[in-house]
MIFI-681541 format. One record per residue (C-alpha): x, y, z. Coordinates in steps of 0.2 Angstrom, whole numbers, plus 5000, padded with zeros to 4 digits. Each point is the difference from the previous one (the first is absolute). Layout:
BEGIN
XYZ
...
//
This chain:
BEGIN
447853834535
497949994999
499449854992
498150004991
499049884992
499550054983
498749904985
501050004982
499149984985
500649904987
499349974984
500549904984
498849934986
498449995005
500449955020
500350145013
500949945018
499950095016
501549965010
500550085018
501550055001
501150095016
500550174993
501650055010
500150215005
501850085009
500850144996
501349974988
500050014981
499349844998
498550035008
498649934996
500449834997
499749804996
500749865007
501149884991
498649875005
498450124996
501050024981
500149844995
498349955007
499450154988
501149944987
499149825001
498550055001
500250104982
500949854994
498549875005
498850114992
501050034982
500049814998
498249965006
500649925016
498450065012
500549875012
501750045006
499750194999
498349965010
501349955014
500550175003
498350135000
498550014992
499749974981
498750084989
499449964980
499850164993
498750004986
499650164988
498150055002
500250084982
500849884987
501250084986
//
């Protein structure tokens, strides 16, 4: 079983995350693969953002405002 760090983007609205993350790599079926922990942190992150909540998804990786350079 090989273990290796990895950055996941996530974006929703106008905010984008980068969140590290262990991507786990063995030679079943599975493979490659999250962990349970790594998951949810994902999942909270999106969460946080969807309701505006910079501060707790701050707690996990970096957050960035994402601003159009060419208005609709």
């Amino acid at each position: 079983m090989k273990t290796k760090k990895q950055t996941k983007i996530i974006h929703e609205g106008e905010y984008m995350a980068e969140i590290e993350v262990n991507i786990t790599y063995n030679d079943n079926f599975w493979s490659p693969y999250l962990s349970l922990e790594d998951a949810e942190k994902l999942d909270n992150v999106r969460l946080a953002l969807r309701e505006n909540d910079i501060n707790t998804a701050a707690k996990f990786g970096r957050i960035y405002h994402l601003t159009p350079l060419i208005p609709r």
